[in-house]
N, C-alpha and C positions, 0 to 999 in steps of 0.2 A: 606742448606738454601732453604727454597721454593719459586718456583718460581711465578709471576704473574701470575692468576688465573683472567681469564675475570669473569667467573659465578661469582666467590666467592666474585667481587667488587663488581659488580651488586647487588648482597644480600646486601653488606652496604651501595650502595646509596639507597633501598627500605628503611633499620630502619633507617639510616639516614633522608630519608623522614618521615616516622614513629613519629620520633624524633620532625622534624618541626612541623609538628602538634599539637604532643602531649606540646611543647613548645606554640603554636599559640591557643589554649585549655586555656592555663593557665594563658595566657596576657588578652583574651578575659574575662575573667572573674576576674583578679585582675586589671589592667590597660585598659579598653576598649579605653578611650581615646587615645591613643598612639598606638593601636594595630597595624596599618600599617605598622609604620617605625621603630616597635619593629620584625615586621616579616621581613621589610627588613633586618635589624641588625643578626635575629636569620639565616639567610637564610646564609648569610656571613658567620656566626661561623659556623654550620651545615659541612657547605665545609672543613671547617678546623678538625673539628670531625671526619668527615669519615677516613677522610687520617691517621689520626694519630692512630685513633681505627683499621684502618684497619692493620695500619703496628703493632702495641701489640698485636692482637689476632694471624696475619697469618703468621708475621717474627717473633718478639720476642720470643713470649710463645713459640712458635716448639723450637723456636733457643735453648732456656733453657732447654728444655727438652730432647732433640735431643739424650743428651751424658752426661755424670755425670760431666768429666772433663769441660763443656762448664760452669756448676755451680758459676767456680771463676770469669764468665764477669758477672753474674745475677745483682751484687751492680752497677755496671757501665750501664749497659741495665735499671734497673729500673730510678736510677739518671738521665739518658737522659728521659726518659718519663715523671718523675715528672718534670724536664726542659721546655718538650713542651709541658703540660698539666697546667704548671704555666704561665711562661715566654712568650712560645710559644702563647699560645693562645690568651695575652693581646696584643702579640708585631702583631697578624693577626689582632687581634679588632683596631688596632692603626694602620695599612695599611687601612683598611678600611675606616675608619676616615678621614687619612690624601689623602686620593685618592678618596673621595668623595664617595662612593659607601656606606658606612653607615653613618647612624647619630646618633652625638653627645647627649644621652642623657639622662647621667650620668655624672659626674666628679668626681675627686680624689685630696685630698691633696697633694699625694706622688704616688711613683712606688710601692711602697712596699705594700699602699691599693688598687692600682689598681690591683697588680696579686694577694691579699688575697681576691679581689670580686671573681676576675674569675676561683679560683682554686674550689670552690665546682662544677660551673659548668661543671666543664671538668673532673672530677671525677666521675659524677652522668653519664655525658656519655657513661663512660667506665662502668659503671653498666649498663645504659640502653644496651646500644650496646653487653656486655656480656651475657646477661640476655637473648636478642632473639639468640643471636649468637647460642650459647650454646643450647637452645631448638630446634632453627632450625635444629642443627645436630644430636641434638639425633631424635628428629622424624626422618631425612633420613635416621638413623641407623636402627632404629625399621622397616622401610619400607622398605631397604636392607636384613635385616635378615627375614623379612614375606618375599619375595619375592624368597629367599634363600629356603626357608622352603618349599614353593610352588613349587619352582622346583623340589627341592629331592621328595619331596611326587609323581610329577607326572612323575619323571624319574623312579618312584617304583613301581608308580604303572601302568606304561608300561611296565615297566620290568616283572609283574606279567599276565599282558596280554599278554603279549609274551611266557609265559609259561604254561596261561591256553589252552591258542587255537590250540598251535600243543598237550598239550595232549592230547585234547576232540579228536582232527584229530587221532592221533595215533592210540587212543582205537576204531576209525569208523573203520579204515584200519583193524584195527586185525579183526572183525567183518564181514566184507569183505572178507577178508584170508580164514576165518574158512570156509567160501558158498564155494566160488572157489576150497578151497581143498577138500570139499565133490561133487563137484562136480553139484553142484546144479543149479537150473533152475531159484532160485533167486539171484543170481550172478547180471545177467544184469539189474535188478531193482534195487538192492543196490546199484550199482554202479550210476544207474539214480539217485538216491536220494541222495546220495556222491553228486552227482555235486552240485544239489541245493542246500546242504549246504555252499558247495564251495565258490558258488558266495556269496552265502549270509554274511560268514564271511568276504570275498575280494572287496565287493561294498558295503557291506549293515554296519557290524558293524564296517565301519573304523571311525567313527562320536563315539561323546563324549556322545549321546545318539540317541536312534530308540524310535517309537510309540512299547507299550507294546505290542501292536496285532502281533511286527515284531519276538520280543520274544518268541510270544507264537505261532506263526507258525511254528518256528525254534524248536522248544520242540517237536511240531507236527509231523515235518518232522524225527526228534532224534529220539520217541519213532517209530515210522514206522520204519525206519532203524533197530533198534532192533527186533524189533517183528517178523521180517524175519527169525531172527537167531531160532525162539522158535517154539514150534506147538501150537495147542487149548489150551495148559494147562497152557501156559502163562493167567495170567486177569491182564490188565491194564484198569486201571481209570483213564479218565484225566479229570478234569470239571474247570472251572475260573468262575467268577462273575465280572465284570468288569465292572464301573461307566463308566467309556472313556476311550476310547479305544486308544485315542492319549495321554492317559498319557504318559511322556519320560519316559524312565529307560536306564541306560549304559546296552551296549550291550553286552551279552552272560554275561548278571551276574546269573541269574537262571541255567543254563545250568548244571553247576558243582552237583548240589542237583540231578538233574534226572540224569546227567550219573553215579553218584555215587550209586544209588537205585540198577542200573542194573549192572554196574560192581565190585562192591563187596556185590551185596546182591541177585538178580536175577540168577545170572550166579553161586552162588555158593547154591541153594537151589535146591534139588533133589524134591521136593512132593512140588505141590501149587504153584509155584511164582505166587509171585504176585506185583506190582506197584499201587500204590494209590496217583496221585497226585490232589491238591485243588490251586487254586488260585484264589483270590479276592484283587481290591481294591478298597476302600471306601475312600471319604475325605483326598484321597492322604495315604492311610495306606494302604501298602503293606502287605498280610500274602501267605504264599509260605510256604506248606507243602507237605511233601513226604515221603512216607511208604512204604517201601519195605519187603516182607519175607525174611527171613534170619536163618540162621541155626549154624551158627560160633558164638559162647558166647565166648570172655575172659578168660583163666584160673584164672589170676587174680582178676577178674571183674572190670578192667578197661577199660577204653575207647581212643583208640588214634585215632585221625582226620587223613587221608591219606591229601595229596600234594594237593588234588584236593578240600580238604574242609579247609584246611587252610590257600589254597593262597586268598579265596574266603573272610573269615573273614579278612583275611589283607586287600582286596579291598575294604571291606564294612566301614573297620576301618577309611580310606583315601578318599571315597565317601560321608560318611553320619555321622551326629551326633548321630544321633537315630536308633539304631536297635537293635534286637536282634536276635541271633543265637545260637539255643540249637539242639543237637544232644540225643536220649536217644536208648539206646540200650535192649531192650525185649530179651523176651526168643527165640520168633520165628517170632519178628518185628522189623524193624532198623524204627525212626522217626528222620525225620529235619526237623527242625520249623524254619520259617525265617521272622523276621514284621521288614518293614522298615518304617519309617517317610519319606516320598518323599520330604517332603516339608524341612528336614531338611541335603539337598544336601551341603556341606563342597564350 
């Protein structure tokens, strides 16, 4: 049996009130003369409404339904409603009356037409009163389950941050490794450049978006980091066009495209590498491309996305309505094409 529910009264003295009105509506326009003391009258019964709708929607119906076996009281549970929905409701209209609080202003030959007046209206209540009842809960379902849906999406897609950032870290450190074990004299500058990235993933991308320009110093600082690893015969491109520069974007979404250029297409190309990046936005239209040389074709001739470009389209899936993300694989060019709708943020 369920217990008393403040909220859920509260809800039936609102269509209750509801209720008065839409009654106070309907006098005003067929009886205006009498409208006063017919709203005092409806205001009476109204009281008597809520309680009884409240106990059919929030004891009854559960109680019926609760358990298969509870089935055999449903003829006795209904009988007492149509009771206080006939009986009941004349014998309140009749306290009323005789205690002065409403007025007299209808009569009846007999008992038997006084509760056949009152019985459509206490039936029509249990329509109106079901009628919001019943929408008001599916709307809070519908708003439970968005709400539900919004969490999983963004416990997913932290989860997926959480796995872009130590990998982008991971592959700086190997990079790192490689100077130190050769012994090199760019050691302590990678290592400078490690930090600022550092901070910048630790103070800078912990927010649900940065100014593009923070992105794209962070790229700046990526391809530096790299280029230490290479001689002259590295060419890196980097060039943007950028209307404003305080457009937001989530932080470290680009990232994945340029570390993926160098670590599966720079790092495995003997003659040429090379890096070609482009970024422009216009009117909130993001285009983010990237070209790297590459020497590794497919036996197959297919194409698989590594960790690092598939967690990226998950994110973009859970970010954005509009975008698109194409990979195409050349003979001796890797391209990713990336256009987002900024304006079209999830």
């Amino acid at each position: 049996m369920a217990t008393f529910n403040k909220k859920r009264w509260v809800l039936y003295l609102r269509i209750g009130a509801a209720y008065l009105l839409f009654l106070l509506f309907i006098d005003l326009v067929r009886h205006p003369e009498t409208v006063l003391k017919k709203m005092v009258n409806n205001a009476w019964m109204v009281i008597y409404l809520v309680v009884m709708n409240y106990i059919l929607f929030e004891y009854t119906i559960p109680f019926i339904r609760l358990r298969w076996t509870r089935m055999l009281a449903t003829p006795f549970l209904l009988f007492g409603h149509l009771i206080l929905a006939s009986f009941g409701f004349y014998a309140w209209r009749h306290i009323g009356v005789a205690s002065g609080i409403c007025f007299s202003l209808k009569t009846h030959p007999s008992l038997e037409k006084a509760v056949e007046y009152s019985v459509p209206y206490s039936f029509f209540s249990m329509l109106f009163f079901g009628v919001i009842r019943y929408t008001y809960d599916l709307r809070k379902l519908k708003q439970t389950a968005q709400r539900l849906r919004i969490e999983k999406q963004e416990a997913e897609l932290n989860f997926l941050k959480s796995q872009t950032n130590p990998h982008f870290l991971f592959n700086t450190l190997n990079n790192i490794y490689s100077l130190t074990r050769d012994k090199s004299d760019l050691a302590p500058e990678s290592i400078l450049r490690l930090s600022k990235i550092l901070r910048y993933m630790l103070y800078e991308a912990g927010g649900e978006y940065i100014a593009i320009e923070q992105e794209l110093k962070i790229i700046s600082d990526y391809i530096a980091l790299e280029q230490l690893r290479y001689d002259e015969s590295l060419l890196v491109n980097f060039n943007y066009y950028i209307g404003d520069m305080k457009q937001s974007l989530p932080p470290l979404l680009l990232i994945p495209l340029v570390e993926n250029a160098f670590k599966h297409g720079v790092s495995e190309t003997r003659n040429r590498p090379f890096v070609d990046i482009h970024c422009s936005v216009n009117n909130q239209q993001l285009q983010f491309i990237v070209k790297n040389s590459t020497e590794t074709l497919p036996a197959d001739g297919s194409l698989k996305e590594n960790i690092g470009l598939a967690n990226l389209r998950r994110q973009l899936e859970l970010l954005y309505k509009e975008f698109n993300l194409t990979v195409q694989q050349g003979e001796s060019v890797f391209t990713a094409s990336l256009q987002i709708n900024l304006k079209s943020h999830v």
